[in-house]
Structures are given as structure tokens and as C-alpha cells.
MILOSE-327922 format. One record per residue: y, x, z of N, C-alpha, C in turn; residue in three letters. Coordinates in nm, 3 decimals, padded with zeros to 5 digits. Layout:
<<Y X Z> <Y X Z> <Y X Z> "ALA">,
...
! end
This chain:
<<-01.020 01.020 -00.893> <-00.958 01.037 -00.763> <-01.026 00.943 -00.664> "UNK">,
<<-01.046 00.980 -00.506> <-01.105 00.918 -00.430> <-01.022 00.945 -00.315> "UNK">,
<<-00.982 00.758 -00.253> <-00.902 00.750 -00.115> <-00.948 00.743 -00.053> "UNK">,
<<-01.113 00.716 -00.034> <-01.136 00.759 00.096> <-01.168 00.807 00.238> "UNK">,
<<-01.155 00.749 00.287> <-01.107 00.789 00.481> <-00.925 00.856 00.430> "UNK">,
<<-00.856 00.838 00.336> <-00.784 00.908 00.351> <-00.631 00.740 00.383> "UNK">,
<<-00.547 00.838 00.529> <-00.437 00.742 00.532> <-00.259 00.799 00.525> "UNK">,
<<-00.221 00.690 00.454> <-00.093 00.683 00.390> <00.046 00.656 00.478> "UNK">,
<<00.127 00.640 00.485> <00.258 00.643 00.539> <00.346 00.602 00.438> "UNK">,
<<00.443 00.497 00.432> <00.549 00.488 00.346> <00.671 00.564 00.361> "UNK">,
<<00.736 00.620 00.296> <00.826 00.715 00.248> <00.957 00.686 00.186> "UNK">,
<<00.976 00.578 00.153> <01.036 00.497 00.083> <01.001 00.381 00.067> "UNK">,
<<01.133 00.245 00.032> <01.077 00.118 00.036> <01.250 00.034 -00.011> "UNK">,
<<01.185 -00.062 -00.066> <01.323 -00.144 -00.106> <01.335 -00.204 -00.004> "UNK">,
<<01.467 -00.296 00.016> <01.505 -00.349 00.137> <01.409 -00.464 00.166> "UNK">,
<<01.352 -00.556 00.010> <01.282 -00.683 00.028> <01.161 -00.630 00.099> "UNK">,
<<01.087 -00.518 00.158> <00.988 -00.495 00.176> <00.969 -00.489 00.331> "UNK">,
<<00.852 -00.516 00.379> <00.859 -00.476 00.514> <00.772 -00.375 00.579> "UNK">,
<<00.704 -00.301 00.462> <00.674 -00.177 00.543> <00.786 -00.070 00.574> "UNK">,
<<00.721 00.030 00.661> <00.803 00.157 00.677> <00.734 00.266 00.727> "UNK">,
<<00.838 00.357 00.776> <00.769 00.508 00.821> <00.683 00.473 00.931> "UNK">,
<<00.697 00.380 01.006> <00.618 00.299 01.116> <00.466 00.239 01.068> "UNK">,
<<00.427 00.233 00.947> <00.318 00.168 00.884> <00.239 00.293 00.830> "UNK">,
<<00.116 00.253 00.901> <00.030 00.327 00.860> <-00.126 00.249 00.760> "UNK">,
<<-00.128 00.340 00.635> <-00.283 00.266 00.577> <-00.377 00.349 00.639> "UNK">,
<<-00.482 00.291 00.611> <-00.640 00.400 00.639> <-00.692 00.277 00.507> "UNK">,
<<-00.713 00.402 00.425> <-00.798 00.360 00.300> <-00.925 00.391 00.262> "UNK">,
<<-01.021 00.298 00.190> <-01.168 00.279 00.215> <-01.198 00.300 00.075> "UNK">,
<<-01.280 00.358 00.000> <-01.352 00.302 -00.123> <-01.461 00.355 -00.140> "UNK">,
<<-01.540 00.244 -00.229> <-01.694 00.266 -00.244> <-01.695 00.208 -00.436> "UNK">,
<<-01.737 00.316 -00.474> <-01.734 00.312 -00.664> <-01.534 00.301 -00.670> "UNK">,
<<-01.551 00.224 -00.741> <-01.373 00.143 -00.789> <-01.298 00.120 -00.699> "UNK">,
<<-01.408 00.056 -00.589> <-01.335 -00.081 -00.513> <-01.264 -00.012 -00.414> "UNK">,
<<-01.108 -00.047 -00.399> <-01.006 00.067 -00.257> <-01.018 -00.105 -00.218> "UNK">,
<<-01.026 -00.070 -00.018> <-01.008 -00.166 00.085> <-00.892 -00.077 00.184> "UNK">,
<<-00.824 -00.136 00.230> <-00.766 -00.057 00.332> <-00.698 -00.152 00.431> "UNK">,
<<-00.679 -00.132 00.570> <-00.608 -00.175 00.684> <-00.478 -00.122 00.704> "UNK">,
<<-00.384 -00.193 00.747> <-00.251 -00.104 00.775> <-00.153 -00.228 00.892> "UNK">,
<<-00.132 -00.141 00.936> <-00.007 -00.175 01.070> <00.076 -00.094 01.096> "UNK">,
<<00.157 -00.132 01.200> <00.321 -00.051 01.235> <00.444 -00.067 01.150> "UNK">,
<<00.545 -00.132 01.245> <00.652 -00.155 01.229> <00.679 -00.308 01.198> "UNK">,
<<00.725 -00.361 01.100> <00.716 -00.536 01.086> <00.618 -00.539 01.039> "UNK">,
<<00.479 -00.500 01.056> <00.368 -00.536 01.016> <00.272 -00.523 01.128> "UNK">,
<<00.225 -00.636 01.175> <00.040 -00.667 01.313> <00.006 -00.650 01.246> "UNK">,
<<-00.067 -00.695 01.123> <-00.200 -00.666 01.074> <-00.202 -00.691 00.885> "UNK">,
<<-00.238 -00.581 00.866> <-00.258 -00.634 00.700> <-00.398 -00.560 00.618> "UNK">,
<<-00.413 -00.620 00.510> <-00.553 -00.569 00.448> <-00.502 -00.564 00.291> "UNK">,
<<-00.552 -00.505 00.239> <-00.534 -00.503 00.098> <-00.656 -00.460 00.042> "UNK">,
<<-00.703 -00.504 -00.116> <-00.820 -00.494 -00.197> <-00.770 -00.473 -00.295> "UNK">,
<<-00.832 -00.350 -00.397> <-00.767 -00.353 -00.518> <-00.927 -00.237 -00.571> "UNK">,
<<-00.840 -00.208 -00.699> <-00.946 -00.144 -00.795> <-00.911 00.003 -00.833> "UNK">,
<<-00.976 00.139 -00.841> <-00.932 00.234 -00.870> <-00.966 00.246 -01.011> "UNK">,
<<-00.862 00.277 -01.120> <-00.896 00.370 -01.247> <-00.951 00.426 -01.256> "UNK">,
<<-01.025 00.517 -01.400> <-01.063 00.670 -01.310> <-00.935 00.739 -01.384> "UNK">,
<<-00.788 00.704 -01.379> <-00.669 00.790 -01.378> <-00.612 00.807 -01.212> "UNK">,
<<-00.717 00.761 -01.132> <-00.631 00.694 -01.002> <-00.574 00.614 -00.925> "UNK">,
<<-00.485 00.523 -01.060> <-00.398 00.426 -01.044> <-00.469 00.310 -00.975> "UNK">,
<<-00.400 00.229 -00.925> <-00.456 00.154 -00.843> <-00.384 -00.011 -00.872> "UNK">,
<<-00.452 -00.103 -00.887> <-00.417 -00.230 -00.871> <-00.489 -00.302 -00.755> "UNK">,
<<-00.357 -00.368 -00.698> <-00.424 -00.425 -00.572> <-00.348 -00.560 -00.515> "UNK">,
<<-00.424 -00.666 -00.452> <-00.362 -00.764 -00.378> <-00.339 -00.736 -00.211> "UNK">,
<<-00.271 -00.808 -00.175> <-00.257 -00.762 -00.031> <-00.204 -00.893 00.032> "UNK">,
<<-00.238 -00.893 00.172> <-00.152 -01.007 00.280> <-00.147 -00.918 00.394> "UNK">,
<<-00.070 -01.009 00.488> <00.001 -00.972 00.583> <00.072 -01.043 00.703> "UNK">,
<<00.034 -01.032 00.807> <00.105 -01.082 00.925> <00.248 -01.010 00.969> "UNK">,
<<00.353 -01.052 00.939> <00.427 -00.986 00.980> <00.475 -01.008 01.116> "UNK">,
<<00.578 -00.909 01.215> <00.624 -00.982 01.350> <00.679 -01.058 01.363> "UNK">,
<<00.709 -01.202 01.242> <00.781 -01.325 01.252> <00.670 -01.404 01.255> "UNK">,
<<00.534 -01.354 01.279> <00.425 -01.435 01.261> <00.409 -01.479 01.120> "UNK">,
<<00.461 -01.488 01.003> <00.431 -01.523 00.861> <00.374 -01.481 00.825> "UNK">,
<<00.289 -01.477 00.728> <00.175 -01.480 00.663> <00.200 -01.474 00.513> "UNK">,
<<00.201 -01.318 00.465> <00.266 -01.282 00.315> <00.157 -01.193 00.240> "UNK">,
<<00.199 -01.236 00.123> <00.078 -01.200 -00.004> <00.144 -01.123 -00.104> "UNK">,
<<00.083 -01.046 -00.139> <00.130 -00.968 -00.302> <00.062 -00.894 -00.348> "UNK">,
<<00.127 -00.826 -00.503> <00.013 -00.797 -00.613> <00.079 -00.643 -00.585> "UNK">,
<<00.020 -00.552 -00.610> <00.085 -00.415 -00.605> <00.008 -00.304 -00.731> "UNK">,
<<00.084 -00.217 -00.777> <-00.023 -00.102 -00.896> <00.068 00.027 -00.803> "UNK">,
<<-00.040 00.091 -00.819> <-00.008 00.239 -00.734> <-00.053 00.367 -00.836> "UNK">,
<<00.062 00.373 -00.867> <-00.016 00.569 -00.981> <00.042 00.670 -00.864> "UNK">,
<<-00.093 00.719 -00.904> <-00.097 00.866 -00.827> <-00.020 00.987 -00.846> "UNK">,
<<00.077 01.118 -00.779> <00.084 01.210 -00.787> <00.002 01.312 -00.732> "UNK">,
<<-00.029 01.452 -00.710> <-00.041 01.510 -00.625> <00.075 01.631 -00.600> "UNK">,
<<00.096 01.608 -00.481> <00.225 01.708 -00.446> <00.160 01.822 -00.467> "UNK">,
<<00.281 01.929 -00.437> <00.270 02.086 -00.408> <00.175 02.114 -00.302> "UNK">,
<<00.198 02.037 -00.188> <00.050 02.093 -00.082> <-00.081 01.977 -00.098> "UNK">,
<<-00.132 01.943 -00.220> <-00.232 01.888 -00.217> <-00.244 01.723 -00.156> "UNK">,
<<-00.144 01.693 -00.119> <-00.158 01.562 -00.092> <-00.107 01.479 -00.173> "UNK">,
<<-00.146 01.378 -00.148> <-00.108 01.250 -00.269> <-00.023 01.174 -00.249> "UNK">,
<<00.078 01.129 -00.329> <00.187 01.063 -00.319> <00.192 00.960 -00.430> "UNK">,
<<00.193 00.867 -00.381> <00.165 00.708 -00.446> <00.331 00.669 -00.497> "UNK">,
<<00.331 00.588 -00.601> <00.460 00.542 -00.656> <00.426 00.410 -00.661> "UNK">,
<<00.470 00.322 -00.586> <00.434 00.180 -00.608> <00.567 00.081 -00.687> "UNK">,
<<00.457 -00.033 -00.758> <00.536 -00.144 -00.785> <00.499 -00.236 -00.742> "UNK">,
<<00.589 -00.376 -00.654> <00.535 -00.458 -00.604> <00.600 -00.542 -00.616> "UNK">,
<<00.516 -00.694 -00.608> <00.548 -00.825 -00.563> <00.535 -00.930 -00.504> "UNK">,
<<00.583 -00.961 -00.439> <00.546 -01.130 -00.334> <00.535 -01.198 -00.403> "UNK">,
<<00.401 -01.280 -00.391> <00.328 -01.389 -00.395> <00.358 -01.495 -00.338> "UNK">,
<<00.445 -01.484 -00.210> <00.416 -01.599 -00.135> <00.628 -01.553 -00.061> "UNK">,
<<00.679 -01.623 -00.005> <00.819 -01.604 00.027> <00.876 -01.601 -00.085> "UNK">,
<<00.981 -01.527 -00.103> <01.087 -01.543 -00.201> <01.019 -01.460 -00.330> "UNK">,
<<00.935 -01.465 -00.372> <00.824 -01.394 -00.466> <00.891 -01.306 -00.534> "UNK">,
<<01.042 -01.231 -00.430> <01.071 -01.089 -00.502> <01.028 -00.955 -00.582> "UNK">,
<<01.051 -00.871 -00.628> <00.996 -00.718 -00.653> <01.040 -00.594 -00.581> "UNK">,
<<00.970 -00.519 -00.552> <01.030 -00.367 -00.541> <00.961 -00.305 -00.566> "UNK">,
<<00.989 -00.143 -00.510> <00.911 -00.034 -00.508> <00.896 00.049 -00.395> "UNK">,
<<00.808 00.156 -00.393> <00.783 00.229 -00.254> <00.716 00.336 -00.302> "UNK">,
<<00.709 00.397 -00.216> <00.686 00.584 -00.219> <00.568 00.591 -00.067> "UNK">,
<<00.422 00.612 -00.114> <00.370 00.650 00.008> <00.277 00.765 00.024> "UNK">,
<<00.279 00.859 00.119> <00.270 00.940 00.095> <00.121 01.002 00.176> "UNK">,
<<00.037 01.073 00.146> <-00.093 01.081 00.203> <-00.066 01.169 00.360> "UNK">,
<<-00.119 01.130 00.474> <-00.129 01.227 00.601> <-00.181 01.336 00.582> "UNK">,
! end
């Protein structure tokens, strides 16, 4: 599976999290390596780096400026679906690194 130029939208999200339907990725990869940018909603600016399977799945670190101005980190694994119309829908597990080094999950879904 290959992300990219392709960008994501969250769909779902636990409360500890601060993306939303407001956050958009644009995802990059070259061989393994996924890079991607994402903003909107409690998020100015964030980047994430991680590694593709060749099942898809994805492990990745990430930080983040949020609109409290803080500065947050975490580890994330993303397995792939593909929906009924061909787009991809990510099932995430995640955790902070840095703040209250909670867990959740999220649902994001390809544009």
C-alpha cells in the first residue's frame, strides 16, 4: 500500500486526543518511509514520521503544536482498511509521550 500525495481526515477520536474533523494530513512516502503534515482544529502545526509494512500498517512518531502553544509527542500504529468506495480508512492506536502520557484511538479516513 502507498500514501502518497494521499490526505486523511479524522473520523473519530478519544476525548484525550486533540485532533478532529477540523484536522487535516497530507501524507508523503518514498520506499517505507510515510512523512506527513497536518493542521486544523487544536492543532497549528504537526509532522509525523513513521514506517510502512508491506501489510500497510503503519508505525509512527509524531509532535505537535497545539492552540495552547504546547508542544506534544507520540508513538502511533495505523492498520489499514479499504472501504466500499476505495478509500482507506486507518484504525489507530495511540500514545503521548510527553503530557499526561495517556492512550487512545482514532478512525481516519482517506479524502
Amino acid at each position: 500500500m502507498n500514501y502518497d500525495k494521499k490526505r486523511f481526515r479524522p473520523v473519530q477520536n478519544t476525548e484525550n486526543g486533540e485532533t478532529s474533523a477540523e484536522t487535516i494530513f497530507e501524507y508523503r512516502q518514498s520506499g517505507n518511509i510515510l512523512t506527513a503534515e497536518y493542521e486544523g482544529g487544536q492543532i497549528k502545526k504537526g509532522h509525523l514520521i513513521g514506517l510502512v509494512s508491506d501489510d500497510g500498517t503503519i508505525e509512527m512518531r509524531y509532535h505537535q503544536v497545539n492552540t495552547k502553544g504546547e508542544l506534544m509527542t507520540g508513538i502511533c500504529f495505523s492498520k489499514p482498511k479499504i472501504m466500499e468506495n476505495g478509500k482507506i480508512r486507518l484504525y489507530e492506536t495511540w500514545e503521548w509521550t510527553s503530557g499526561d502520557k495517556s492512550k487512545g484511538t482514532s478512525i481516519l479516513e482517506e479524502l
